[in-house]
C-alpha positions as CSV (number, residue, x, y, z in Angstrom):
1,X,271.1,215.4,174.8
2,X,268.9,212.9,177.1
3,X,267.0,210.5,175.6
4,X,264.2,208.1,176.4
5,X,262.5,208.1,180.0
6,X,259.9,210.4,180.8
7,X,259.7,213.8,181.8
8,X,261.6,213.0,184.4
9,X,263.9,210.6,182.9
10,X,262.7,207.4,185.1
11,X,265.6,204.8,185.4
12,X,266.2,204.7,181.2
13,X,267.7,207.6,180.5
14,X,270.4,207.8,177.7
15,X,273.0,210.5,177.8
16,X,273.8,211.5,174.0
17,X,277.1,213.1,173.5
18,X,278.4,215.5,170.8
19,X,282.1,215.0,171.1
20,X,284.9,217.0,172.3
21,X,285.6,215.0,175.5
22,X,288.5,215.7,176.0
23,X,290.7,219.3,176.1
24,X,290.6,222.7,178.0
25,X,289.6,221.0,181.0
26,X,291.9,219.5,183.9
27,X,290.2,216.0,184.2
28,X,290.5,214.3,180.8
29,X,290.9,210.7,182.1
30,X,288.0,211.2,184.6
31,X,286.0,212.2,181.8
32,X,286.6,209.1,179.6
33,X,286.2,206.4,182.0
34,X,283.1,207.9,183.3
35,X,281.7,208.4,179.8
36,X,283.3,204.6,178.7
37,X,281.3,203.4,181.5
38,X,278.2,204.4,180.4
39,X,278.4,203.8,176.7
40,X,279.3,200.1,178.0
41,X,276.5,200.0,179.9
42,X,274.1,201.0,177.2
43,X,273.7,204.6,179.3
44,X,275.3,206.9,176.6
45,X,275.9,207.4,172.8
46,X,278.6,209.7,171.6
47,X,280.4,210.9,168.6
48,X,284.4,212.0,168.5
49,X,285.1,215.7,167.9
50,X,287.7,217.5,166.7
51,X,289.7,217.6,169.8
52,X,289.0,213.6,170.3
53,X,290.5,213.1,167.1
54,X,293.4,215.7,168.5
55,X,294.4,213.1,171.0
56,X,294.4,210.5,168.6
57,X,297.0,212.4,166.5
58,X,298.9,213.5,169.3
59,X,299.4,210.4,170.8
60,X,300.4,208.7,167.4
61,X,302.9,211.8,166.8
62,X,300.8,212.5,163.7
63,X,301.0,216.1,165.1
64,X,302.4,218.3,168.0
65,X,299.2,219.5,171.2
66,X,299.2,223.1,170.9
67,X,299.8,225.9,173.3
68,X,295.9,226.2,174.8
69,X,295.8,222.0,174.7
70,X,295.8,220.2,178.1
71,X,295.8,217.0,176.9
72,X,298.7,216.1,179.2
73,X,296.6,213.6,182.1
74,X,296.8,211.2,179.3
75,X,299.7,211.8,177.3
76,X,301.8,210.9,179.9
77,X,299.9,208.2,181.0
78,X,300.6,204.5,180.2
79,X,297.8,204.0,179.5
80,X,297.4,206.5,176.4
81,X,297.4,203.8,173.9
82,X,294.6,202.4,175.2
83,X,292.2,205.4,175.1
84,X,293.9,206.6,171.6
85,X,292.6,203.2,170.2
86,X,289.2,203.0,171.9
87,X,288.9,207.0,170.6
88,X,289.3,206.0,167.2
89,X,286.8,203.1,167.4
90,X,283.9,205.7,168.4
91,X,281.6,206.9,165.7
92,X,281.3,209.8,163.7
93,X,276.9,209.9,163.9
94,X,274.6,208.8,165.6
95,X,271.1,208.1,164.7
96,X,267.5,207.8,166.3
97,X,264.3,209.2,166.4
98,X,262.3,211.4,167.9
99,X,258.5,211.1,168.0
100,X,257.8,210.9,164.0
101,X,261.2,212.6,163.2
102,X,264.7,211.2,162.6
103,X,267.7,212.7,163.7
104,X,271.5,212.6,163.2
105,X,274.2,213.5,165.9
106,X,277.2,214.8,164.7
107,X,279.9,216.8,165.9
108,X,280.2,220.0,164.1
109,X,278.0,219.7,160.5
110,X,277.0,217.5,157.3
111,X,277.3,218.4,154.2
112,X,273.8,220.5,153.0
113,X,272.7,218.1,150.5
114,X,272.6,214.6,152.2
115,X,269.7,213.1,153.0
116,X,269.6,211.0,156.3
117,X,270.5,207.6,154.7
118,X,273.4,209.3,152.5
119,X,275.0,211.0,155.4
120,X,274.9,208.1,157.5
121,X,276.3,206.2,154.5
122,X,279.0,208.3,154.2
123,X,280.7,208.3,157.5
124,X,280.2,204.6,157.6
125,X,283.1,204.5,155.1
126,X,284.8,206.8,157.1
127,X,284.4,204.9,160.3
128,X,285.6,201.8,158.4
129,X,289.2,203.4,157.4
130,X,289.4,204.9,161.0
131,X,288.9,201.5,163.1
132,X,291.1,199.5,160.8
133,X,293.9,197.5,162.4
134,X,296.0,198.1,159.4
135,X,297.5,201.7,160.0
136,X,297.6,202.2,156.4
137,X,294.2,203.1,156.8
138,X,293.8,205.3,159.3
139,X,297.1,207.1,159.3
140,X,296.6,209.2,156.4
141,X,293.1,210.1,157.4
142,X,294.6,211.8,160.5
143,X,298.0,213.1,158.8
144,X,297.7,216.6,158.6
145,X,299.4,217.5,154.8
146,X,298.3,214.0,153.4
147,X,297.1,214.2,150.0
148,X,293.3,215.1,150.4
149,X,290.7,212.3,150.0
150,X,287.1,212.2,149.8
151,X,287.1,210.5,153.0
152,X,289.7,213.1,154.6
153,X,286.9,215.5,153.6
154,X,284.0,214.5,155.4
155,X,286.4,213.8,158.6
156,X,287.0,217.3,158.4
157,X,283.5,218.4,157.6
158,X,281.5,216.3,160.3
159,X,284.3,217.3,163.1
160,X,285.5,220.9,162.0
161,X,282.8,222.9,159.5
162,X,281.3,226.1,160.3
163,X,280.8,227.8,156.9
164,X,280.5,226.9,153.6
165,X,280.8,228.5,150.5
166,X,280.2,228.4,146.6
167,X,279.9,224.8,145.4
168,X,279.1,223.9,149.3
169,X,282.9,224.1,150.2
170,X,283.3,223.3,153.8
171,X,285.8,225.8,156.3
172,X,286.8,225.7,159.6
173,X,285.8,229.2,159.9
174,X,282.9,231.7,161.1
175,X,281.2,232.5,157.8
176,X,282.9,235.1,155.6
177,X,280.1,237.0,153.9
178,X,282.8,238.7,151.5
179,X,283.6,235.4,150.6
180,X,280.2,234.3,150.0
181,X,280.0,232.2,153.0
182,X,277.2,231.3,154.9
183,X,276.9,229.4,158.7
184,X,276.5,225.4,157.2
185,X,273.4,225.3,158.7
186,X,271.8,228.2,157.1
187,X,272.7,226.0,153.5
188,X,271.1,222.7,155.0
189,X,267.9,224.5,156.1
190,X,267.9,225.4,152.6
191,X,266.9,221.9,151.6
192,X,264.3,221.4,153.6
193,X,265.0,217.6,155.3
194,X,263.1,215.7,157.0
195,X,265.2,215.3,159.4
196,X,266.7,216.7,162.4
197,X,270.4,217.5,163.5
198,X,271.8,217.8,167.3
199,X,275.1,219.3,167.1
200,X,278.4,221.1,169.3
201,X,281.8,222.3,168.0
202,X,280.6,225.9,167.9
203,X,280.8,227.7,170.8
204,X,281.1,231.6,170.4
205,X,277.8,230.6,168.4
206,X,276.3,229.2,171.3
207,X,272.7,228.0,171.8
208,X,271.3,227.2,168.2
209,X,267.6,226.2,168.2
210,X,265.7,226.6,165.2
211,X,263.5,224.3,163.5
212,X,265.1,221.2,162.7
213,X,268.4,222.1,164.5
214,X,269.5,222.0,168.1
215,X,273.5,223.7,168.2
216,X,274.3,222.6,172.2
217,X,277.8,224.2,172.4
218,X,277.4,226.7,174.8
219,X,281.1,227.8,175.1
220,X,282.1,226.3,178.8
221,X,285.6,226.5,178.3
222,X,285.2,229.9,176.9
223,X,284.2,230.9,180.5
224,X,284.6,234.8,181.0
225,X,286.0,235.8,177.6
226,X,283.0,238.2,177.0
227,X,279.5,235.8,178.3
228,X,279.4,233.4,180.8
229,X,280.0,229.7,179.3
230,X,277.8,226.6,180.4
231,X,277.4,222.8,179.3
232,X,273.7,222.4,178.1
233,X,271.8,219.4,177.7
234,X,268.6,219.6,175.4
235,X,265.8,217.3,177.6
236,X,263.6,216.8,174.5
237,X,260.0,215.9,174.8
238,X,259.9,212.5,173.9
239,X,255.6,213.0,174.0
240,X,255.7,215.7,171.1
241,X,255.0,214.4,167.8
242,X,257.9,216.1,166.6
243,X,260.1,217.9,169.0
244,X,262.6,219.8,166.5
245,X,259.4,221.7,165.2
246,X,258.6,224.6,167.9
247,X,260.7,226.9,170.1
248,X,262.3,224.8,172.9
249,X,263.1,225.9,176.6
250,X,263.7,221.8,178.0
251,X,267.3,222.6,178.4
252,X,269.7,221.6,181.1
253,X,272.5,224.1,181.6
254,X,275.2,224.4,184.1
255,X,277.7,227.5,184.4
256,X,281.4,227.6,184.2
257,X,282.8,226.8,187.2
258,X,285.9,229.0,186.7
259,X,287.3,230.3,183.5
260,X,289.5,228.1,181.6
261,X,290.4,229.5,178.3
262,X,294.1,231.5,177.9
263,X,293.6,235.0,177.6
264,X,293.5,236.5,173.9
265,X,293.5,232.5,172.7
């Protein structure tokens, strides 16, 4: 998502990042030190996914890449430690507004009932335990197996959700209507906030625009299994009193430019 600037972004544009910068592709590195420019220069926001917080294990041995990862560029680097760390000191949210409506960035979802204060109050505590020098703090967060905390939880919900069920149980999984499971989103709309969500993390879903909700992953890396796959940037209108509220077609999107998923991954 770009942010601020005009309709033609001026010299203040703000690139806003949904995570997952790392993975599937061949230039990892490349990819963090351009994006670690630009957060230090005040030029981006972003918030870790689920395959940032995959390095992060990795590189800690909290768990083993697996057979579709290509995480290699920078696990065999020297330099690993050093992007593991600043990884794990990235946020899970990010907040803003846009016209008169506030927004949250998050990876993949938030739990239906939070409000905008409560959800960014909760990840703040999450945050907390994962930029902690003591790994006491962080390590169990990350462990996979590790006794479950409420704070394990919402790492998983905010980086991995697609469904939920009865009682607003949070899975990994596309929705399982046998299992009474319905996309997260579908739940949240439910609740009618008053406030808007920019997420990624689900890709076969691709493009989600509805009103209040703006799903961005548009399957890149799944290149060729079925659809084309591009990266897409919303370009909201920052002169629209509320630009979450009507159908939008200010999108940025560029293709594939070969495929990179396995075959039958």
């Amino acid at each position: 998502m770009i942010g601020r600037g005009d309709a033609e972004f001026g010299s203040e544009w703000v690139l806003w990042l949904v995570g997952d910068l790392v993975n599937r592709g061949p230039a990892n590195r490349r990819v963090l030190e351009s994006v670690r420019d630009r957060v230090e220069r005040g030029r981006a926001r972003l918030v870790l996914g689920n395959h940032d917080v995959a390095l992060v294990r990795a590189h800690y041995g909290l768990s083993e890449p697996g057979p579709y990862d290509t995480l290699g560029d920078l696990l065999d680097h020297p330099d690993s430690g050093e992007w593991a760390d600043w990884l794990r000191r990235q946020p899970l949210l990010a907040a803003g507004e846009l016209g008169t409506r506030k927004f949250l960035m998050v990876h993949a979802s938030v739990a239906p009932d939070w409000g905008w204060q409560e959800a960014q109050s909760q990840l703040a505590v999450v945050e907390a335990e994962l930029r902690h020098d003591e790994p006491d703090h962080w390590r169990p967060l990350l462990t996979r197996g590790s006794p479950s905390t409420p704070e394990a939880e919402t790492l998983g919900r905010v980086t991995r959700c697609r469904s939920v069920g009865p009682g607003d149980r949070w899975s990994a999984a596309v929705p399982d209507a046998g299992s009474g499971q319905v996309p997260w989103h579908t739940r949240w709309s439910e609740h009618h906030h008053d406030y808007g969500i920019v997420y990624g993390h689900w890709a076969l879903q691709g493009l989600h625009v509805a009103p209040g909700l703006r799903g961005l992953d548009t399957g890149c890396v799944h290149h060729g299994r079925d659809h084309e796959g591009f990266l897409t940037a919303w370009v909201p209108n920052l002169r629209a009193p509320d630009p979450f509220a009507a159908s939008e077609t200010r999108f940025w999107q560029v293709r594939a430019r070969r495929r990179y998923y396995a075959k039958d991954s």
